[in-house]
LUMDO-472426 format. One record per residue (C-alpha): z, y negated, x. Coordinates in steps of 0.02 Angstrom, whole numbers, padded with zeros to 5 digits, always signed. Layout:
<nodes>
ZYX ...
</nodes>
This chain:
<nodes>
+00711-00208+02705 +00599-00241+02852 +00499-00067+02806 +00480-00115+02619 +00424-00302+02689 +00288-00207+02814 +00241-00081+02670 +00193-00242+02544 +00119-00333+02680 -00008-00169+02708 -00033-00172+02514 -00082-00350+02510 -00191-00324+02658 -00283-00175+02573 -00284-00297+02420 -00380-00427+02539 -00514-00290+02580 -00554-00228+02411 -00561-00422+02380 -00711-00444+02517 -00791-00300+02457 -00790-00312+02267 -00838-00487+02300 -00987-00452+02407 -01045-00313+02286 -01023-00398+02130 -01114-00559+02211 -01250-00451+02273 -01282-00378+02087 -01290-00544+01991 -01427-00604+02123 -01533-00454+02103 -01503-00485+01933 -01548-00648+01934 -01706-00611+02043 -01745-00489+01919 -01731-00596+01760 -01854-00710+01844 -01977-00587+01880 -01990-00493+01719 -01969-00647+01601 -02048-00786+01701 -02160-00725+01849 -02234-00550+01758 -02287-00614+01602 -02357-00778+01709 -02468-00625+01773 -02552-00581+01611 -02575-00743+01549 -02441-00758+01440 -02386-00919+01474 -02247-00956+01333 -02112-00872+01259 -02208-00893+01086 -02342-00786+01170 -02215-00671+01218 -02111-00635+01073 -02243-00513+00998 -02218-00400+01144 -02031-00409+01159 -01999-00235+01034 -02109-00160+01174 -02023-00235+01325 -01845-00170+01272 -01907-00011+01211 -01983+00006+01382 -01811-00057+01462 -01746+00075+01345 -01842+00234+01441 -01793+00173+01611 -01588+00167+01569 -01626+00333+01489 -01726+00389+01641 -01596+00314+01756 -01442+00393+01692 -01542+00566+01669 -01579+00581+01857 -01447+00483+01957 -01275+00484+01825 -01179+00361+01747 -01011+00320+01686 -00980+00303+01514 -00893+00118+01487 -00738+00033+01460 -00652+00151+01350 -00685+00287+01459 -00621+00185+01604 -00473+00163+01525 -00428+00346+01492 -00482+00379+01691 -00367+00247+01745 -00215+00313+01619 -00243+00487+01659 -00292+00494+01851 -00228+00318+01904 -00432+00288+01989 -00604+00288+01945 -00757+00409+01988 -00845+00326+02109 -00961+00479+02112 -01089+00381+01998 -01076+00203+02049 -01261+00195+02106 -01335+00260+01937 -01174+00134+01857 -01235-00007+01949 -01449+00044+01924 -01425+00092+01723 -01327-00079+01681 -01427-00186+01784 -01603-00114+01684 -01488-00136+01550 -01465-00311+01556 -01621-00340+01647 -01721-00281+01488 -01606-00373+01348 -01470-00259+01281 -01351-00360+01215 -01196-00283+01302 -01133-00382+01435 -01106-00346+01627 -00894-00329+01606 -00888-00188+01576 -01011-00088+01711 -00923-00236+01841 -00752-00152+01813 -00832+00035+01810 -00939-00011+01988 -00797-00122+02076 -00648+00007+02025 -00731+00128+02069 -00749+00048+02249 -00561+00025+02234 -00533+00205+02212 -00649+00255+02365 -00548+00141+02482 -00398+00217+02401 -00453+00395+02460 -00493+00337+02596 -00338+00247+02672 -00251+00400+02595 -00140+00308+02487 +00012+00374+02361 -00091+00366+02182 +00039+00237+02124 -00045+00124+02275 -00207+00194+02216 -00214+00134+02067 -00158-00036+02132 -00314-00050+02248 -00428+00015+02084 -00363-00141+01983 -00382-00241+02140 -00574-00182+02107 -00597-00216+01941 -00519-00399+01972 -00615-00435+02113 -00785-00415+02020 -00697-00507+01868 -00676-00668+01972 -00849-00684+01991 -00921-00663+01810 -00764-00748+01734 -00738-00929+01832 -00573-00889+01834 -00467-00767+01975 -00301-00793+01860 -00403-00757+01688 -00498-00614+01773 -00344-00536+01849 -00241-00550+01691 -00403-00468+01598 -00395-00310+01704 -00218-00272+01692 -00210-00320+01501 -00354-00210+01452 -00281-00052+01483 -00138-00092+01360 -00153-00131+01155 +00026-00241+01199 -00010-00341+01344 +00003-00292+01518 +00111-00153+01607 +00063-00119+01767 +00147-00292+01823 +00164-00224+01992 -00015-00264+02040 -00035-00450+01976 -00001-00525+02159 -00141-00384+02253 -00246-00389+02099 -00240-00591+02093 -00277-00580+02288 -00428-00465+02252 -00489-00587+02102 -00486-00732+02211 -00574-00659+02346 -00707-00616+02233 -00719-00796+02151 -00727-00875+02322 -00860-00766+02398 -00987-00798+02242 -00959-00954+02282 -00989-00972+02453 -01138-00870+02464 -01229-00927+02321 -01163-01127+02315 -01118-01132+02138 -01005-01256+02119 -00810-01235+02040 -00812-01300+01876 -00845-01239+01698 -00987-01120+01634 -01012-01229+01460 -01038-01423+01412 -00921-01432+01270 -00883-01611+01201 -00757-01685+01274 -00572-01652+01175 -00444-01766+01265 -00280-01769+01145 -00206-01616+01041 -00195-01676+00869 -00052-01622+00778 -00149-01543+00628 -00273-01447+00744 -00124-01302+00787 -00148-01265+00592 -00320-01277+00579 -00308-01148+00766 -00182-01027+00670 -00323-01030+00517 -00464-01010+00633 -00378-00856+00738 -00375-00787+00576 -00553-00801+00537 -00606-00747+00700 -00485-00605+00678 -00583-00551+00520 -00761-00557+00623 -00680-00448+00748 -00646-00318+00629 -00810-00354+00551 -00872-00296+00720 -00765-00143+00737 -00818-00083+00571 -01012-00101+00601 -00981-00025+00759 -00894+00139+00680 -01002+00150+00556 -01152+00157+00654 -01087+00268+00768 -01077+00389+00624 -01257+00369+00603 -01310+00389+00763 -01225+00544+00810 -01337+00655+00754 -01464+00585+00868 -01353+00575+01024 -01413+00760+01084 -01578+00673+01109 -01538+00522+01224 -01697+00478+01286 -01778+00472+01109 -01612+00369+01053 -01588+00248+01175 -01784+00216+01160 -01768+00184+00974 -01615+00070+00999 -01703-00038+01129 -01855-00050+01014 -01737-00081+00862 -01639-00232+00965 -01810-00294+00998 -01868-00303+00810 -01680-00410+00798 -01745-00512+00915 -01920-00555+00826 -01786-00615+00674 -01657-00683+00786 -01740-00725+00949 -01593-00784+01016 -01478-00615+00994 -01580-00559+01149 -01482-00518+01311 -01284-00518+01334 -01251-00697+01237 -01183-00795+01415 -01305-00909+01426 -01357-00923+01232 -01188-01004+01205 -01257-01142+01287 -01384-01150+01190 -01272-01130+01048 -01180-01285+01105 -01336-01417+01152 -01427-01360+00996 -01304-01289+00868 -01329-01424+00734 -01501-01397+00717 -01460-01232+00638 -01392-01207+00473 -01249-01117+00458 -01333-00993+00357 -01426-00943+00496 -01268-00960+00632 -01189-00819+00533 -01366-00738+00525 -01375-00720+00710 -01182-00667+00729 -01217-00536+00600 -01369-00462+00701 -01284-00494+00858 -01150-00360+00807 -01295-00232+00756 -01396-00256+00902 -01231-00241+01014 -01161-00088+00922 -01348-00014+00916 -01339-00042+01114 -01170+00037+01161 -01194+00197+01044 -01392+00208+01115 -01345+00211+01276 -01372+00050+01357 -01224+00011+01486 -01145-00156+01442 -00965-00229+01374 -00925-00337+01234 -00844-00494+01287 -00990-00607+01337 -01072-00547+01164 -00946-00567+01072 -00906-00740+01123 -01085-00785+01061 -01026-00717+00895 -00881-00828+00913 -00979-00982+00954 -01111-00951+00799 -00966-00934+00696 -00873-01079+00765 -01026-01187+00718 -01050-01126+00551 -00862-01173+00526 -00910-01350+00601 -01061-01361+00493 -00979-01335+00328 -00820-01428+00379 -00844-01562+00504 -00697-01655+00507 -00650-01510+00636 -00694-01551+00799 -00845-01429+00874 -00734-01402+01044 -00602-01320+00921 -00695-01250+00816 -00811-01165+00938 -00682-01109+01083 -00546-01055+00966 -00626-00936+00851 -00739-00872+01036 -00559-00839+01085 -00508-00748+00918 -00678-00645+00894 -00646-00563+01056 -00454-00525+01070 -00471-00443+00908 -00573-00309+00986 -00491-00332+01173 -00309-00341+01141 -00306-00470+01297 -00236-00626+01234 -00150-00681+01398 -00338-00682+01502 -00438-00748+01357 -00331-00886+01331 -00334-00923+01529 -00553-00883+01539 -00584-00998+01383 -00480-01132+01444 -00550-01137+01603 -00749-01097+01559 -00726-01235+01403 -00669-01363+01547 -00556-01435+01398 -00381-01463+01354 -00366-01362+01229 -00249-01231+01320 -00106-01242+01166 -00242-01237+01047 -00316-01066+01099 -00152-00984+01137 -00126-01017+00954 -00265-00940+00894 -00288-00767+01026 -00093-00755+00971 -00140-00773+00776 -00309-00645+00799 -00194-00535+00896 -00062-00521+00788 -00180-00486+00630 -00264-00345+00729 -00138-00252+00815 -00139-00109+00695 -00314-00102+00728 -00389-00026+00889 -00562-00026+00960 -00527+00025+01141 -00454+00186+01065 -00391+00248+01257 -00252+00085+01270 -00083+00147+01272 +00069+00100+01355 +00092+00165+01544 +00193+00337+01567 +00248+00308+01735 +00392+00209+01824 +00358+00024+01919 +00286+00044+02086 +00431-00024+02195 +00393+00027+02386 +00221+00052+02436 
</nodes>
């Protein structure tokens, strides 16, 4: 007993490490992120005299074409990983991550989002940070059942700081590797550890304060007819989800003859995301901070143009993960959800915009995730409303509709026994 106590103890411990450092690394790429927004979207064009964003919309095509080369260039000469799904399989099949490209990772998905693609930062967080897991793994010279521990530890840690949440980020990292909820139960208490760690240090060092992301309207007492109208709005997310998978399949298919010529691709896509964004100016970058707009300016839109910009949201994010920008999907495809959500509220306003909005958000996504446990937990939490029975209902309803239907092709169901001693 006292071994397997002292064994546990050294697992949280290496838990708490991978914590600090996830934390400081994932902290330390949304400031240079941040720093870099400023300068290429505020400061450069300031330069040139170009002193609006009217001004500057002519130019965009250019700009992400231009972002476009550099990821190209990036990847070409210093390596990259090739995203979630691929993760997934690694993790499966080896129990770690490469950590042999985390430098070109963390350079080709920061140009990435730096330049507008509209794949979000999940998904290169999880390759960088558990990938870091892994290396600490190697190095401590760990049994691979502990090594994959300390590589979900990773991915959680840099979850807790994009996703406001340690409990929603570390349920996120142990669902996705499953199409029926999490397996690897084992490393919920490190992996919650790491998350937390993470969360904390973001805050700390940057003084963003603990609270939610989004300014939804205030939604104080569960109505009894809401669960229906939840279970009928899971269901319509569930359909945009699949709307999603199918664009992205299909224009995979017509890409692939052009993916033995990456540089000209990923240069095409960038200037074809760019011409999306002369249409639908606000389809440009990963969605996180459009949802806000989303939500302070929604009704001005018609929802003939919500579903507009959810439609060409999809394209430009499928155009970006088969071109070879490096990006995920949640944070865009909770913009989808939110345009959609609005639409719904437009045409039928007697439901509340809080529901509407967070509960299809929540059902877009899970349909292409399979990670009803986190999203339910990050939506809750980032909505700041209590709505918690409300979006269970509809992740459970998208879920259900969409099991059959995978996106994340590499989930499967674990092969190995529980880790029970360390």
């Amino acid at each position: 007993m006292a071994r397997t106590s002292f064994s546990y103890a050294r697992l949280l411990l290496y838990a708490l490490l991978v914590g600090i450092l996830g934390g400081l690394v994932s902290t330390a790429f949304y400031q240079v992120l941040t720093g870099g927004f400023a300068l290429l979207w505020d400061t450069a064009p300031n330069l040139v005299s170009i002193r609006t964003w009217e001004h500057l919309y002519p130019y965009i095509p250019l700009i992400t074409a231009t972002g476009g080369l550099l990821v190209g260039l990036s990847v070409k000469f210093f390596g990259a990983t090739g995203g979630l799904t691929d993760a997934v399989a690694e993790l499966h099949r080896d129990g770690k991550l490469s950590y042999r490209y985390i430098p070109g990772m963390a350079l080709a998905s920061w140009l990435s989002l730096l330049f507008g693609s509209s794949a979000g930062p999940e998904s290169p967080i999880i390759d960088i940070n558990g990938g870091l897991g892994s290396w600490l793994a190697t190095r401590l010279q760990v049994s691979a059942a502990v090594g994959r521990i300390l590589t979900l530890c990773g991915m959680a840690a840099g979850m807790g700081v994009f996703f406001n949440t340690p409990l929603g980020a570390t349920l996120f990292v142990l669902e996705v590797p499953h199409r029926r909820s999490l397996e690897f139960y084992e490393a919920i208490i490190p992996a919650l550890i790491s998350a937390f760690c993470g969360f904390t240090l973001f805050r700390v060092i940057t003084g963003t304060t603990i609270g939610s992301i989004y300014r939804f309207p205030p939604y104080d007492a569960l109505r009894p007819q809401d669960i229906g109208t939840s279970i009928a709005l899971g269901i319509i997310g569930a359909a945009v989800g699949v709307v999603f998978i199918v664009v992205h399949r299909l224009l995979g298919r017509w890409l692939a003859p052009y993916q033995p010529h990456p540089l000209i691709l990923i240069v095409a896509v960038g200037f074809l995301i760019g011409l999306i964004a002369l249409l639908y100016p606000i389809t440009l970058f990963y969605g996180e901070r459009q949802i806000e707009q989303i939500l302070q300016m929604g009704t001005r839109y018609s929802a003939q143009t919500l579903l507009g910009a959810a439609f060409f949201k999809i394209v430009a994010l499928s155009l970006c993960l088969h071109g070879g920008f490096r990006g995920g999907v949640v944070f865009p495809l909770l913009f989808v959800g939110s345009c959609v959500g609005m639409a719904i509220h437009q045409v039928l306003p007697a439901i509340p915009v809080s529901v509407a909005l967070v509960d299809t958000m929540a059902a877009v996504t899970v349909a292409v995730t399979k990670t009803p446990l986190s999203l339910a937990v990050i939506l809750s939490v980032i909505s700041h409303t209590a709505m918690l029975p409300l979006i269970t209902t509809a992740t459970l309803t998208s879920y259900l509709c969409t099991l059959p239907i995978a996106w994340i092709a590499s989930q499967q169901s674990r092969s190995d026994a529980p880790l029970n001693d360390p």
